[in-house]
LUMROLO-849494 format. One record per residue (C-alpha): residue in one letter; y, x, z. Coordinates in Angstrom, 1 decimal, padded with zeros to 4 digits. Example, Ala and Ser with C-alpha at 12.3 -4.5 7.8 and 13.67 -1.06 7.14 Angstrom:
! residues 2
residuo;y;x;z
A;-004.5;012.3;007.8
S;-001.1;013.7;007.1
//
This chain:
! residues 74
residuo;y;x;z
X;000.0;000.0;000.0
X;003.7;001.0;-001.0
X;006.4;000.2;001.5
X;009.8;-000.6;000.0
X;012.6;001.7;001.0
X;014.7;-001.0;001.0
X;013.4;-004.3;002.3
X;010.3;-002.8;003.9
X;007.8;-005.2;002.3
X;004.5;-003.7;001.6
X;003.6;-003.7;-002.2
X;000.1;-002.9;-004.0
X;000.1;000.7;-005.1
X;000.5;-000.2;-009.1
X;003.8;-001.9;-007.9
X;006.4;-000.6;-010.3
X;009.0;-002.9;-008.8
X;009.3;-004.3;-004.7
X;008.1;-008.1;-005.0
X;009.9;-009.2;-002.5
X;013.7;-007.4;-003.6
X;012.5;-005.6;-006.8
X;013.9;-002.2;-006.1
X;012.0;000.4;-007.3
X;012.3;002.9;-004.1
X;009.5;002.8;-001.9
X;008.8;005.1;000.6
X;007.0;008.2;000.7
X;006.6;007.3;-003.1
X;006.4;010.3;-005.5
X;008.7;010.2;-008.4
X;008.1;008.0;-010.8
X;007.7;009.1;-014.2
X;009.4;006.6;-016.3
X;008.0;005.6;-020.1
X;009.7;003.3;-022.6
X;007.2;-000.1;-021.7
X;009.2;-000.7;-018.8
X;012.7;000.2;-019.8
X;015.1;-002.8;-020.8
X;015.0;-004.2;-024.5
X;018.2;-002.8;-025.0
X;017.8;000.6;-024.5
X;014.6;000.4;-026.6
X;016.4;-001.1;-029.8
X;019.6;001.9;-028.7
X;016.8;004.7;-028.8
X;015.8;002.9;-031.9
X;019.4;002.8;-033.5
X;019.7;006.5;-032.7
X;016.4;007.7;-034.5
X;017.6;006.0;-037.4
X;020.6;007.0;-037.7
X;019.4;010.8;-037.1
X;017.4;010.5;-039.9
X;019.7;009.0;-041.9
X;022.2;011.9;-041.1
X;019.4;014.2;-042.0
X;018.4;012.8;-045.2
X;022.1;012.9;-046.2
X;022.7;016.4;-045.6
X;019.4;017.3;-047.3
X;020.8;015.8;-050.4
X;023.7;016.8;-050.4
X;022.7;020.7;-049.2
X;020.1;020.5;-052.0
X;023.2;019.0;-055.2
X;025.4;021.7;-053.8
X;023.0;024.1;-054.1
X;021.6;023.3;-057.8
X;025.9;023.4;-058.9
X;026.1;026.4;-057.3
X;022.9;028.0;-059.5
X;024.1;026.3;-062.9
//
């Protein structure tokens, strides 16, 4: 059992959240390592957003490395 750090309710060990105040501190709790499945569904679509607009940027500057390149051989 978990015990929240901050309403002292004891939760089940695979607790990710406090049931009774849904903090996520509990004590004596090691770090939690946090993955994407439980972040909120906007930061998922912003990580998204990013990644594709990274690539985009890359993609771009390929090209255009790549045009400049070929002028600069003709």
């Amino acid at each position: 059992m978990k015990k929240c750090a901050h309403c002292g309710l004891d939760n089940p060990d695979a607790a990710y959240n406090c049931t009774g105040c849904g903090k996520q501190e509990f004590i004596g709790d090691t770090p939690v390592v946090s993955d994407l499945s439980h972040a909120p569904n906007g930061l998922n679509q912003a990580l998204i957003k990013i990644l594709i607009s990274v690539g985009i940027f890359l993609v771009v500057t390929s090209i255009t490395l790549h045009v400049a390149w070929q002028e600069g051989n003709s």
